[in-house]
C-alpha positions in Angstrom: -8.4 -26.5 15.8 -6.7 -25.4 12.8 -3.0 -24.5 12.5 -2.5 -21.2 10.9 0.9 -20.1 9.1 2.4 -16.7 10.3 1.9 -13.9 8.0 4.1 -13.8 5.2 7.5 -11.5 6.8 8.9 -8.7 4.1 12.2 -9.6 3.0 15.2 -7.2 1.6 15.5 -9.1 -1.4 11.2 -8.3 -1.4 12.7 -4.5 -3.1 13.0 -6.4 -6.4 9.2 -7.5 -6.0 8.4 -3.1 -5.3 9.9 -2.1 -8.6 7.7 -4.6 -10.2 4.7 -3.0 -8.3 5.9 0.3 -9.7 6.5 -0.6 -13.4 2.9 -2.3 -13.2 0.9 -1.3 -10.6 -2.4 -2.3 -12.1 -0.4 -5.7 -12.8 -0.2 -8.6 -14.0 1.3 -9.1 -10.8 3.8 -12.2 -10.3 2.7 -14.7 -7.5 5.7 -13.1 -5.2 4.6 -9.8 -5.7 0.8 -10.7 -4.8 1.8 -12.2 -1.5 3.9 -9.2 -0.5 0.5 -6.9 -1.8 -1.8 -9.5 0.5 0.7 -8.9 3.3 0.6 -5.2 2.7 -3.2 -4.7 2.5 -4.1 -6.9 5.0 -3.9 -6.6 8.6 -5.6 -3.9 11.0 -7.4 -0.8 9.6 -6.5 1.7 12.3 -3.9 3.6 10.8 -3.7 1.5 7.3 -3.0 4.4 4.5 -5.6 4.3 1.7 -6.5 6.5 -1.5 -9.2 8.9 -1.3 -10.9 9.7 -4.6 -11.7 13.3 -4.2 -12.7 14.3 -8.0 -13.8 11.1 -9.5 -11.1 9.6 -12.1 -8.4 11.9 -12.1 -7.7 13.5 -8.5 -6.3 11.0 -5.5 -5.4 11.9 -2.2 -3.6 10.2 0.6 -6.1 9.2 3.9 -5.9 7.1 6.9 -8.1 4.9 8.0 -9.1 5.6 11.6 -10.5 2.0 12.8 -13.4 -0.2 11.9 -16.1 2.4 11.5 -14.1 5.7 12.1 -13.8 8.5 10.1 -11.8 8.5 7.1 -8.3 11.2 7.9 -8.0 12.9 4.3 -4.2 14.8 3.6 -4.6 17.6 2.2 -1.0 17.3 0.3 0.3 15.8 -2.2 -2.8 15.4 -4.7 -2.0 12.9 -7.2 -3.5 13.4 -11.0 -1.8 10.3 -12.2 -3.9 7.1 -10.3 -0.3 4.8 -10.9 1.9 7.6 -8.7 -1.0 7.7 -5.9 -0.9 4.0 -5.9 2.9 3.8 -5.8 2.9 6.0 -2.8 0.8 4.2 -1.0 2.5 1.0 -1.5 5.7 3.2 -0.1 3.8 4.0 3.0 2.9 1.0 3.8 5.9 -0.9 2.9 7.6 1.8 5.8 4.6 0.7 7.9 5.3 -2.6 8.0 9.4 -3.1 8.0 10.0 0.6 9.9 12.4 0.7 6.5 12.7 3.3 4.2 12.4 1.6 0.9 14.5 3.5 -1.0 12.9 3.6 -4.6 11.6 6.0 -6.1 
């Protein structure tokens, strides 16, 4: 049998890592900043907030994932025409997710 380490637990001092995500979303990313991101998009899909292309290259929306196979939950507000604000919304989302902590950046 293998031994597994825990998941990787958000820190405060992980804030400095967020800003990084927001000046570069599409990266390079440091090594910290990828292990919080693996953290933060891993895990169980039931609930996990995602992007939802709805006009292909320049419209994002926020969605939930519902489970395994459910349906996709689309928000119909905000809609996003900048890809690096929808992504830097979802990465607030789920940082709340995860800690039940406001980040506090915007």
């Amino acid at each position: 049998m293998r031994d597994y380490a825990p998941a990787y637990e958000i820190q405060t001092q992980d804030r400095v890592l967020a800003r990084e995500f927001r000046d570069h979303p599409f990266g390079p990313h440091s090594p910290d900043l990828l292990r919080l991101l693996n953290r933060l998009r891993g895990g169980s899909l039931n609930g996990k907030f995602v992007l939802f292309n709805t006009r292909r290259y320049c419209e994002w929306k926020l969605a939930r994932l519902s489970g395994s196979f459910g349906p996709i939950i689309i928000d119909d507000a905000p809609v996003f025409q900048d890809r690096a604000e929808a992504e830097w919304a979802v990465f607030k989302l789920r940082w709340h997710q995860e800690t039940q902590i406001e980040l506090g950046i915007d």
